[in-house]
C-alpha positions in Angstrom: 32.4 -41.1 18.7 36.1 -42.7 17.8 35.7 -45.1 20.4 32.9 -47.7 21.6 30.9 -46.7 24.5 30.3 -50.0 25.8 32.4 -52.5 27.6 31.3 -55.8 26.1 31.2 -59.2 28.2 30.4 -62.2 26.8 30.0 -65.4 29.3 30.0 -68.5 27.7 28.3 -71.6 30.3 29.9 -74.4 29.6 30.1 -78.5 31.5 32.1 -81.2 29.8 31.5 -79.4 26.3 33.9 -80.5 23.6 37.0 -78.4 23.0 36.4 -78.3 19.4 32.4 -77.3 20.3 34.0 -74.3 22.7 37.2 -73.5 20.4 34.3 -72.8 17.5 32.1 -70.2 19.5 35.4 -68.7 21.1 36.9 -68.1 17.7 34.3 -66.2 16.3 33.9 -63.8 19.3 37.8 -63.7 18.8 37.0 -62.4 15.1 34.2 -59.5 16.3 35.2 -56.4 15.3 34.9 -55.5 18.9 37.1 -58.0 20.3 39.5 -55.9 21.9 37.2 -54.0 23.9 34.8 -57.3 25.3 36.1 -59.5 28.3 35.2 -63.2 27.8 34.1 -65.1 30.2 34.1 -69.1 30.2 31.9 -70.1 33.0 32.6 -73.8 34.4 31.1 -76.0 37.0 33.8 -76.9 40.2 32.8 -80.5 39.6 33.9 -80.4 36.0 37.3 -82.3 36.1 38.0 -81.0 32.4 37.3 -76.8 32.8 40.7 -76.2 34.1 42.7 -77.5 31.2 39.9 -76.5 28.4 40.2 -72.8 29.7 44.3 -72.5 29.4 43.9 -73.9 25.9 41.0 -71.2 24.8 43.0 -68.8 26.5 46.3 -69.7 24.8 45.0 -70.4 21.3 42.4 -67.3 21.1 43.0 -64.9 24.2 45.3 -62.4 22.9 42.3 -60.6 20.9 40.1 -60.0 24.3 40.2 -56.8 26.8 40.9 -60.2 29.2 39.5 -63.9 28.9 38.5 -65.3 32.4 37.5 -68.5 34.4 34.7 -68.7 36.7 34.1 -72.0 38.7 30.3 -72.0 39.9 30.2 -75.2 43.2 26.3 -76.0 43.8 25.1 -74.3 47.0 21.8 -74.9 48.9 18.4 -74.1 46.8 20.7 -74.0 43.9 19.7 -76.4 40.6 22.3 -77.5 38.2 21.9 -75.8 35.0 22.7 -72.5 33.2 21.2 -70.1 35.4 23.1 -70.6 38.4 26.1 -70.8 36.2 25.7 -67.6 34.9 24.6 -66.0 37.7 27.8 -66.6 39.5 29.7 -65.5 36.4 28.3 -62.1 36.7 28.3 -62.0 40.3 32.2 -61.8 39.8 31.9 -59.5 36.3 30.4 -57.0 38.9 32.9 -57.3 41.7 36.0 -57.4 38.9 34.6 -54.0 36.7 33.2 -52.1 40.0 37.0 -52.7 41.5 38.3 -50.8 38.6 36.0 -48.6 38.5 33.7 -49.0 35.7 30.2 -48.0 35.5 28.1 -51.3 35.5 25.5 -49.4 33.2 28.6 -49.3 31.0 29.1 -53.1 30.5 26.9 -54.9 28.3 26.7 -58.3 29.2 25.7 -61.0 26.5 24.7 -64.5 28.0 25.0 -67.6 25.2 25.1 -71.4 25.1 28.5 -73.4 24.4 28.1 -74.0 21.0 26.4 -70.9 19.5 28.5 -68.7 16.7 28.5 -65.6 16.1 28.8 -63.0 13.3 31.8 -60.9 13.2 29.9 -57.6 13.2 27.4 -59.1 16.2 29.1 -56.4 18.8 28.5 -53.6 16.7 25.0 -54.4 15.8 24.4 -54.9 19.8 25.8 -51.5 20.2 23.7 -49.6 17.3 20.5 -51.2 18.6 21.5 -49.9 22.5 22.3 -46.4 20.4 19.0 -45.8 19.0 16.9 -46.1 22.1 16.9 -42.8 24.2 18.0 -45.2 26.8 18.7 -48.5 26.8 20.3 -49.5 30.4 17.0 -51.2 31.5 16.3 -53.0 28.1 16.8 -56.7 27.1 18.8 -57.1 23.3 17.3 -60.9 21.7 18.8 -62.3 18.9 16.3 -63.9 16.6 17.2 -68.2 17.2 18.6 -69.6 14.6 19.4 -73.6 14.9 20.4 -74.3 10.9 24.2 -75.1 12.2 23.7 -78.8 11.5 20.3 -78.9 9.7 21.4 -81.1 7.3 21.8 -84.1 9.8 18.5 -83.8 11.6 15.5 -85.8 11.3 13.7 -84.6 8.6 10.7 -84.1 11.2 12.6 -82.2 13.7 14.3 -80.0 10.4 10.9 -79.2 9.7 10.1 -78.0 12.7 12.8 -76.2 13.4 12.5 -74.1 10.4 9.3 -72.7 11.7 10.7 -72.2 14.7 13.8 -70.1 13.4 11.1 -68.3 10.1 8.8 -67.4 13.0 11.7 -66.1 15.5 13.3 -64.4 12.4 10.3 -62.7 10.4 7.1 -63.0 12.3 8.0 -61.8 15.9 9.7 -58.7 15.2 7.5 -56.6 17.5 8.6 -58.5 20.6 9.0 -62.1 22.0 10.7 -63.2 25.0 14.1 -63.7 25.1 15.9 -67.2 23.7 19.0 -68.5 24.9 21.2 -66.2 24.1 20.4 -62.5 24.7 22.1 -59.2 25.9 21.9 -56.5 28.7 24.0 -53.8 30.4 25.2 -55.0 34.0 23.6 -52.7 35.9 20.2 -53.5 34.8 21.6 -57.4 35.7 22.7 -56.3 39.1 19.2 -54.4 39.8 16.8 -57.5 39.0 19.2 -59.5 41.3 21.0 -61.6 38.3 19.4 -64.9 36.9 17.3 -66.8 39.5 19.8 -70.0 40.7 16.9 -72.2 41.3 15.2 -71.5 38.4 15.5 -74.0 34.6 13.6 -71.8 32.0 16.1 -68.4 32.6 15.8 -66.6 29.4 11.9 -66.5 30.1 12.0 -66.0 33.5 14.8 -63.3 33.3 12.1 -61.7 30.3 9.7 -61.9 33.3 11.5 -60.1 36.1 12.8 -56.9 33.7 9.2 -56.8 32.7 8.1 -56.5 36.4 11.1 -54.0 36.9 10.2 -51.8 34.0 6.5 -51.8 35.2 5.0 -54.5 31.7 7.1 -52.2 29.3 8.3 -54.0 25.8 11.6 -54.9 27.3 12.7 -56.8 24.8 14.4 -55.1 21.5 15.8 -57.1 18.8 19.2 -57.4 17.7 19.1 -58.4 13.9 22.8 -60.3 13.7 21.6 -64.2 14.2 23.4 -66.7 16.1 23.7 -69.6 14.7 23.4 -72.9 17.1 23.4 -76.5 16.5 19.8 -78.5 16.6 19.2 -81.1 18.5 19.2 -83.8 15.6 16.9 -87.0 16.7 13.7 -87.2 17.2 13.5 -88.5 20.6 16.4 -86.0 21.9 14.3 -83.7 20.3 11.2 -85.2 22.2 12.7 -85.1 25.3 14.1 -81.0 24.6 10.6 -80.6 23.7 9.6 -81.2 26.8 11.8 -79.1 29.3 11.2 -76.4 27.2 7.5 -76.8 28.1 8.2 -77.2 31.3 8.3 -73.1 31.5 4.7 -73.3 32.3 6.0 -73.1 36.0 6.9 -69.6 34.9 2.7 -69.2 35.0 2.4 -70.6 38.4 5.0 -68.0 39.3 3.2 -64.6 37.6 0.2 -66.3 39.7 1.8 -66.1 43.1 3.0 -62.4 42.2 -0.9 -60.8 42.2 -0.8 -59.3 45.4 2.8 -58.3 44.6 2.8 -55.9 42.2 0.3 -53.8 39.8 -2.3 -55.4 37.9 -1.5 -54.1 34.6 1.9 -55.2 35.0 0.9 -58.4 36.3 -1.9 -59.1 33.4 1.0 -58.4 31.1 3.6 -60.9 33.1 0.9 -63.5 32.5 0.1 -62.9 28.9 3.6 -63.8 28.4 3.6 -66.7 30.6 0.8 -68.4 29.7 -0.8 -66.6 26.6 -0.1 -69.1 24.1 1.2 -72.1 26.1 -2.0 -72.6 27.9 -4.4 -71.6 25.1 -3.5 -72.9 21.6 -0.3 -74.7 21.9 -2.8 -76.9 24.7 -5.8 -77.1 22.4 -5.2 -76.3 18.7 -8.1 -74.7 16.7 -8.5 -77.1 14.8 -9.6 -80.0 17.0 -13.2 -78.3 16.6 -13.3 -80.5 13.9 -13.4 -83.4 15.9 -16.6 -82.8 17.0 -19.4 -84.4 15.3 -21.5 -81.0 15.7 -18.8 -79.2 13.4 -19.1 -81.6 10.6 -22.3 -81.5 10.4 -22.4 -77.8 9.9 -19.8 -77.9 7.7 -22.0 -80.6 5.5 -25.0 -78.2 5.8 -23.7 -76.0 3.9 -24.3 -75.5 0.2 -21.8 -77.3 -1.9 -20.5 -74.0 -3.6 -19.8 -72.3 0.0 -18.0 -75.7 0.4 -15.9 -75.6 -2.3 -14.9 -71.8 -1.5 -14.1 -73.0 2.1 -12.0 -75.6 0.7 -10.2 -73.4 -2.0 -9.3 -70.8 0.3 -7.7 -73.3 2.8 -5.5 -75.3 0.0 -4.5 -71.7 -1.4 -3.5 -70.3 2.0 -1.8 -73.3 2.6 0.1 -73.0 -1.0 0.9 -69.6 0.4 2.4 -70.8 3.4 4.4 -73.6 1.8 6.0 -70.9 -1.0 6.5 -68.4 2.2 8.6 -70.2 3.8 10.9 -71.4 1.0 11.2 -68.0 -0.5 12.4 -67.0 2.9 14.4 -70.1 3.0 16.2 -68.8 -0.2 16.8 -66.0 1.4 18.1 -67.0 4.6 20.8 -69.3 2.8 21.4 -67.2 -0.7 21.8 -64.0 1.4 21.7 -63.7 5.4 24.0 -66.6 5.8 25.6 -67.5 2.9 28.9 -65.7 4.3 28.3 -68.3 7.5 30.7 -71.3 6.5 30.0 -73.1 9.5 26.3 -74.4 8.0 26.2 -77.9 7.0 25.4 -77.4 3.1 21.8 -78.9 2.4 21.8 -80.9 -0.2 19.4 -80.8 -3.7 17.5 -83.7 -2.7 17.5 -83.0 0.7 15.5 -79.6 0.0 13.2 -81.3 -2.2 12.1 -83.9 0.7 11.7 -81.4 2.9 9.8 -79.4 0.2 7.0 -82.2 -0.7 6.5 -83.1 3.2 6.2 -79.7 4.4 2.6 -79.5 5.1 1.8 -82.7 6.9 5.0 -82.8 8.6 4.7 -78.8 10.0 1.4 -79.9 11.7 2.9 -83.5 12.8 5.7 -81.5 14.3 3.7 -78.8 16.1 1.4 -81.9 17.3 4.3 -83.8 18.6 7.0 -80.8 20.0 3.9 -78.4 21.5 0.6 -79.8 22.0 2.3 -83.2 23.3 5.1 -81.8 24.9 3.3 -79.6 27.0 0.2 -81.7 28.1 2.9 -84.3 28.9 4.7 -80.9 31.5 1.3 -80.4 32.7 0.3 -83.7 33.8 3.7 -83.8 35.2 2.6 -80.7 37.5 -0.7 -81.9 38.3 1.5 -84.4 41.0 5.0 -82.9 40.8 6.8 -79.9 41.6 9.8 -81.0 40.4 11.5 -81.6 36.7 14.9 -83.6 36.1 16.9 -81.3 34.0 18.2 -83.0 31.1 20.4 -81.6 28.2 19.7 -83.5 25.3 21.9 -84.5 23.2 23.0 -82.3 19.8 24.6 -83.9 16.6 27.1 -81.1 15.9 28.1 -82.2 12.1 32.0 -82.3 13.3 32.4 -85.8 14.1 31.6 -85.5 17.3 29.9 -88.2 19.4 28.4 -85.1 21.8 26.1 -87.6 23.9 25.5 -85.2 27.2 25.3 -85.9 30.5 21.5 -86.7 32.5 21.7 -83.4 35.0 19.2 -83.9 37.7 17.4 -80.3 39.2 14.6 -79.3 41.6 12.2 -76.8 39.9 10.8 -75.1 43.3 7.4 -73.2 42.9 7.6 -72.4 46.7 7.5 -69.2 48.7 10.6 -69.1 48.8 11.3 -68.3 45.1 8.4 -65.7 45.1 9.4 -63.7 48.6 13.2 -63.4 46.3 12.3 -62.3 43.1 9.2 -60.0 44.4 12.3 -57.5 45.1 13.2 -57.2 41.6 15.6 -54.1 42.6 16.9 -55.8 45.7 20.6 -55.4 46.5 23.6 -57.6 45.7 24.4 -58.3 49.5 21.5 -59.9 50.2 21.9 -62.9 47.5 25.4 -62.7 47.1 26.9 -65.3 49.3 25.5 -68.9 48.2 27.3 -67.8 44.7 30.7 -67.1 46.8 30.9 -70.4 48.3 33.9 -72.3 46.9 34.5 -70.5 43.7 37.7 -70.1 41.9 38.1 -67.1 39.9 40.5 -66.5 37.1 41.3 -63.9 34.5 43.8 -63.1 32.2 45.0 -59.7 30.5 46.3 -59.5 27.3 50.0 -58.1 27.5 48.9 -55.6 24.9 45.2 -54.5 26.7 45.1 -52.4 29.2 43.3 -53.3 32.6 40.8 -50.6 32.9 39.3 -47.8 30.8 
């Protein structure tokens, strides 16, 4: 075709962020080759004092390249929680009401959801689009980005570097068959509309929104990778990294949920809503394999052995560990040499900085999974055994600009109630029904490029 079939939409959830953190991921949309064909959406809180003035300087310095470039403002309502979902959901609730107005078939708007400070390649929209073009349909289908966190790896603790290496390697090359959406991830706006937007009372959204297409697609593989990464900043110390560790955990609520579904919805769909839920969070991430060696009946087989079965077992471990340890800095080399070396926005890692993280790969890759999984989540899960409830907290990110970017404490409710299962059991429910807590003292603003026209 000579011209895109998509209308793009990108919302962008953002409280008291930075200008400079905002200006950053507005630019590069600005430089997509699909720029003049996406509306941009900046989505604010009402009780941020700042959004007003940030959005007329985005708008001014980078709004002449978008279709349009728009303000929502998103005021708590009751069995809300502060946080991105109910942001976003209030962003597309008016995405909905400003396309359908013109128009525009919501199947027809692809709608990308992304944190404040994520940057993207200039060829991301395109790639979005191919990916959509090769499935034989693709309205009802989630588009992930593989995570990538290397923004400002350079000025993490060398600990949390470490870890988040095998975080973005496993994202990146091992789960290429499917994984559950991350933080920033795509879909067209009718399938939005149809599973009822993102869940306002709900912390863990990119999991939980995996969850409800899932149910709505009756436990397909909903999610399709789009292979153009965004790069985001890391959270840089090791106790904002701790405490990051441990809301992300805290998405084992997402297995009380698939629980209180059974009688819902089909079992096959179900089993699969749970393997996703709890699969890995409740199984080896809780007890690693490897504490069978803690038990005194497991070294005393292993000393039973004969000595040359021994040695075997012992050369096979050090040479698959050798194996993992050249793995991932091959694929290191290539990430940097090659994927992203046309990314100038990466903090360059120095010589001696790869060769630290080189020689204390191995102990500190398990130290970190100890500390950021297994730790993190027992700590979530003897949080549930007595609570219901979470504070949500954004920790901090060093973003590498000079920035002193210490965040604001936000304080949520995480409610596992009837409440949130009697909603979200009518996955294709209609707008009216859920629309009105999001209408509640909301100011909505757009602007048009002189150039763009307002409609297809």
């Amino acid at each position: 075709a000579d011209r895109p079939r998509l209308l793009h939409a990108i919302i962008v959830c953002a409280y008291k962020e930075p200008y400079d953190v905002l200006a950053t991921t507005v630019k590069s949309l600005r430089s997509n080759t699909l720029a003049a064909n996406t509306i941009l959406i900046l989505a604010t809180e009402a009780r941020d004092d700042t959004a007003d003035e940030t959005f007329v300087r985005l708008r001014d310095a980078f709004g002449d390249r978008f279709r349009a470039f728009m303000q929502t403002k998103h005021t708590l309502a009751p069995g809300e929680v502060v946080g991105k979902s109910s942001n976003e959901r209030c962003a597309a609730i008016e995405l909905f009401k400003y396309t359908t107005a013109l128009g525009i078939d919501p199947y027809t708007v692809m709608v990308t959801t992304c944190d404040a400070d994520s940057h993207f390649d200039r060829v991301f929209l395109e790639q979005l689009e191919a990916e959509y073009c090769r499935l034989p349909d693709g309205r009802h289908t989630l588009f992930d980005s593989p995570i990538n966190t290397y923004r400002n790896l350079a000025d993490c603790n060398l600990l949390v570097s470490i870890f988040e290496i095998e975080r973005t390697q496993y994202c990146t090359f091992s789960a290429i068959t499917f994984q559950p959406t991350q933080s920033n991830y795509s879909l067209t706006l009718g399938f939005l509309h149809a599973i009822d937007y993102w869940t306002p009372d709900n912390t863990s959204e990119d999991l939980h929104t995996t969850l409800k297409a899932t149910a709505f697609t009756n436990g397909s593989n909903v999610v399709v990778p789009v292979w153009s990464l965004i790069l985001n900043d890391s959270v840089a110390g090791f106790s904002d990294r701790w405490t990051q560790a441990k809301r992300h955990m805290w998405g084992i609520e997402e297995a009380a949920w698939v629980l209180s579904l059974f009688s819902l919805i089909r079992f096959k769909t179900w089993s699969r809503m749970l393997q996703l839920s709890a699969s890995q969070m409740l199984t080896t991430t809780v007890v690693p394999p490897w504490l069978i060696l803690l038990f005194p009946q497991a070294r005393e087989l292993l000393w039973a052995l004969p000595s040359r079965l021994l040695w075997w077992l012992a050369a096979t471990a050090v040479a698959g560990y050798l194996y993992t340890w050249l793995k991932v800095f091959v694929r290191e080399a290539v990430l940097h040499s090659y994927i992203l070396a046309h990314r100038k926005v990466m903090l360059p890692l120095s010589t001696v900085r790869w060769a630290t993280l080189a020689l204390i790969y191995l102990p500190a890759s398990l130290l970190g999974h100890i500390i950021f999984n297994t730790a993190a989540t027992w700590a979530m899960l003897f949080h549930a055994v007595n609570h219901v409830h979470y504070g949500y907290v954004t920790a901090p990110k060093d973003l590498g600009m000079a920035l002193d970017s210490a965040k604001s404490v936000l304080s949520a409710v995480l409610g596992l109630g009837s409440a949130r299962s009697a909603r979200d059991s009518s996955l294709g429910s209609s707008l009216q029904s859920t629309s009105s807590a999001c209408n509640h003292g909301r100011k909505f603003v757009f602007s048009v490029p002189e150039d763009q026209p307002a409609a297809m």
